[in-house]
C-alpha positions as CSV (number, residue, x, y, z in Angstrom):
1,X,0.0,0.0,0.0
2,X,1.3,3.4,-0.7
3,X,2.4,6.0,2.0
4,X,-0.1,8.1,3.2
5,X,0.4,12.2,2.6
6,X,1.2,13.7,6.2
7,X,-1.8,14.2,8.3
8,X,-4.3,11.2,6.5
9,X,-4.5,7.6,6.6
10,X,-6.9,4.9,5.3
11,X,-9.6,2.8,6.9
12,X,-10.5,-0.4,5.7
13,X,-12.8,-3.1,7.4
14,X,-11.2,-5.0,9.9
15,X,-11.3,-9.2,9.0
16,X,-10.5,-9.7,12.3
17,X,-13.7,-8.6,13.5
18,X,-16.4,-11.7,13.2
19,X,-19.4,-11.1,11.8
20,X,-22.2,-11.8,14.2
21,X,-20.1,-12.9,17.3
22,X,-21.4,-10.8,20.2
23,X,-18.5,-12.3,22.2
24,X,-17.0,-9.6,24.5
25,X,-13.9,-10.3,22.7
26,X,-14.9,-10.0,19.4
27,X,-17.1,-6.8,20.2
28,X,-13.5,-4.8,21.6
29,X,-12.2,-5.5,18.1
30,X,-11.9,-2.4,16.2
31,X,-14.6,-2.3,13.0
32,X,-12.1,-0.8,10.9
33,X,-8.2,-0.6,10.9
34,X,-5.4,1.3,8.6
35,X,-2.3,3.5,8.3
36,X,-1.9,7.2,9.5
37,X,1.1,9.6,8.9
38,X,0.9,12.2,10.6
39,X,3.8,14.3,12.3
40,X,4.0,15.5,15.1
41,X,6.0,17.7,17.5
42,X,8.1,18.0,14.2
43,X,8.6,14.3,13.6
44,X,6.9,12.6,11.1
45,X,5.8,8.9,11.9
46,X,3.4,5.9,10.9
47,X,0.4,5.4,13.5
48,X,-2.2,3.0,13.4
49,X,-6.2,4.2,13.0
50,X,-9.0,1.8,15.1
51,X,-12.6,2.7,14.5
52,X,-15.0,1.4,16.0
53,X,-19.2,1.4,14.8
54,X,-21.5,2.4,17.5
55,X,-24.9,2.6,18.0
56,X,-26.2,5.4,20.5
57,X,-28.3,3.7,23.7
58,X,-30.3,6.9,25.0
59,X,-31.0,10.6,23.7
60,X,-28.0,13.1,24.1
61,X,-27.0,16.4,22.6
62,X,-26.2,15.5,19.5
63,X,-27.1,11.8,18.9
64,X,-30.5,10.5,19.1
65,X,-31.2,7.0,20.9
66,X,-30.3,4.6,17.1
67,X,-28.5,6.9,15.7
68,X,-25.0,5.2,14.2
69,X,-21.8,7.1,15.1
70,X,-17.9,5.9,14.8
71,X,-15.7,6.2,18.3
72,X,-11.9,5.8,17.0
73,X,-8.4,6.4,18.1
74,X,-4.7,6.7,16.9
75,X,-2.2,4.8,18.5
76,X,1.6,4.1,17.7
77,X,2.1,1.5,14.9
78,X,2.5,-1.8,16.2
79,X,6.1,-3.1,15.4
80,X,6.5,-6.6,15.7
81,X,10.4,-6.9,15.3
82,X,11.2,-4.6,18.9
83,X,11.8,-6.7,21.6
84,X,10.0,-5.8,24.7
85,X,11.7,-3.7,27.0
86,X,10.7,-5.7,30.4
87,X,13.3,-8.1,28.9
88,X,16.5,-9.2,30.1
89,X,18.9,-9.8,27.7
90,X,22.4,-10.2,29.4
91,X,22.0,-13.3,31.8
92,X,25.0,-11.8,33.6
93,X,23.5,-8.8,34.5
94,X,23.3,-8.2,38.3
95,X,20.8,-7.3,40.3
């Protein structure tokens, strides 16, 4: 996929997600998934987009109880080649 221009990224429906499987599990799986760049404090990076679809449960301000609405957010970009820093990797390291 190509890079995106600074400040957009792409959402595309998450396979992840299982259609009809109301499991608690499969319902905090994002409905949608994709590549950001954006930049920020002067760097730019790659971050990853989640969106979720929601349906509102009562009346509020803006939504009306049914109405469909998308909560989302941006988070690093998952990288599976860093190891994890709670790691030890000297085994002569003293503690």
């Amino acid at each position: 996929m190509a890079k995106n221009k600074i400040g957009n990224g792409t959402l595309m429906k998450n396979e992840n997600k299982i259609a009809g499987d109301n499991s608690e599990q499969n319902q905090r799986r994002p409905s949608y998934t994709g590549p950001a760049t954006l930049t920020i404090a002067g760097v730019e990076a790659e971050y990853e987009i989640a969106a979720w679809d929601k349906v509102a449960e009562r009346d509020g301000k803006r939504l009306k109880k049914g109405d469909e609405y998308y909560t989302w957010t941006i988070s690093e970009k998952f990288k599976k080649d860093v190891p994890n820093s709670g790691t030890v990797e000297d085994d002569n390291v003293a503690f």
